[in-house]
C-alpha positions in Angstrom: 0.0 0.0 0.0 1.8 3.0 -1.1 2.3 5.9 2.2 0.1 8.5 2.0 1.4 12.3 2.9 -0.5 13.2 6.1 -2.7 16.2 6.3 -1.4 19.2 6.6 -2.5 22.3 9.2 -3.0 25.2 6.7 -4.3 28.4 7.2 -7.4 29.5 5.0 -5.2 32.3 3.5 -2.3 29.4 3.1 -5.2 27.2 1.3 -6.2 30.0 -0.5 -2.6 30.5 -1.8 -1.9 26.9 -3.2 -5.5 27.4 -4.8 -5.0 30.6 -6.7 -1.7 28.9 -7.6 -3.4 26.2 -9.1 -5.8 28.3 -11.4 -3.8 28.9 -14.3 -2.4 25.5 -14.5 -4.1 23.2 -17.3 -6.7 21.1 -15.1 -5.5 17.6 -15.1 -2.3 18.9 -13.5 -3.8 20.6 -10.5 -4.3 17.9 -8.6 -0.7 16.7 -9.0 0.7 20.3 -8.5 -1.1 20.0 -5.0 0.4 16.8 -4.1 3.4 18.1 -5.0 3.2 21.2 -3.1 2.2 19.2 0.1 4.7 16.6 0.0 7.1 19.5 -0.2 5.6 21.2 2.9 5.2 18.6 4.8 9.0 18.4 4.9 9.0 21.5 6.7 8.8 22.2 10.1 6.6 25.4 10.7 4.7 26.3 7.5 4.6 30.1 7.4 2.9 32.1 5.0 6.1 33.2 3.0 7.1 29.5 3.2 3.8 28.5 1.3 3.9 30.8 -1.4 7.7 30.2 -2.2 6.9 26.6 -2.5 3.5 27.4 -5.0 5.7 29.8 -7.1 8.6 27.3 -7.6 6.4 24.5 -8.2 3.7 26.3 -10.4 6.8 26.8 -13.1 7.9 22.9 -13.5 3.5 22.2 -14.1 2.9 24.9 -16.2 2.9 24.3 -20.0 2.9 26.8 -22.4 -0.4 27.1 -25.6 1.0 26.0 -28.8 3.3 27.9 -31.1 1.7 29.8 -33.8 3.6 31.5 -36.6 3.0 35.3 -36.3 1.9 35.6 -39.9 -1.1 33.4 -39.4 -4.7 34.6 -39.8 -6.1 35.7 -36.4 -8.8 33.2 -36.6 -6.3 30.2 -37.8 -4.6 30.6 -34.2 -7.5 28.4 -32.9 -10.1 26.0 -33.7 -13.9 28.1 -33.4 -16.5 26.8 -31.4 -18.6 25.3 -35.1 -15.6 23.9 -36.5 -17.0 20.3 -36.0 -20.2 21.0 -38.3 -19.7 20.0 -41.8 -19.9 22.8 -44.1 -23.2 24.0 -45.8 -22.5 24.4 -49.6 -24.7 26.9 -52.1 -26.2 24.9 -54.6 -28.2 26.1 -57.3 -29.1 29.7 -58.6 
């Protein structure tokens, strides 16, 4: 059975903190970047404010990922697929 990481005694404004600095990361890593952060933490003895943030920050750069490249020359709307892109296209016929 692999060990868990205890619980850890945060503050609501520490909480807060590893929250916000979850938000911008890319959903399916969230919940890794907050096991990360607490396995990191609970190596520490007292877990101060400054000492939570510090961890979020350095951690929030090794899970974020960058959008894809996209040559600057591109048409504005070829930067992204838009929201009908799955329909099939309606051709004129006739006239």
């Amino acid at each position: 059975m692999p060990h868990a990481t205890p619980p850890l005694a945060l503050t609501d404004d520490q909480l807060s903190t590893v929250l916000r600095a979850a938000e911008p990361l890319h959903p399916r890593d969230r919940g890794a970047f907050a096991a990360a952060v607490a396995q990191v933490l609970s190596g520490q003895g007292v877990l101060g404010d400054g000492i939570v943030a510090r961890t979020c920050r350095e951690l929030q750069r090794k899970f974020m990922t960058s959008p894809p490249r996209v040559p600057r020359n591109a048409p504005r709307w070829s930067r992204r697929p838009g929201a009908l892109s799955h329909l099939r296209t309606i051709s004129r016929t006739g006239s």
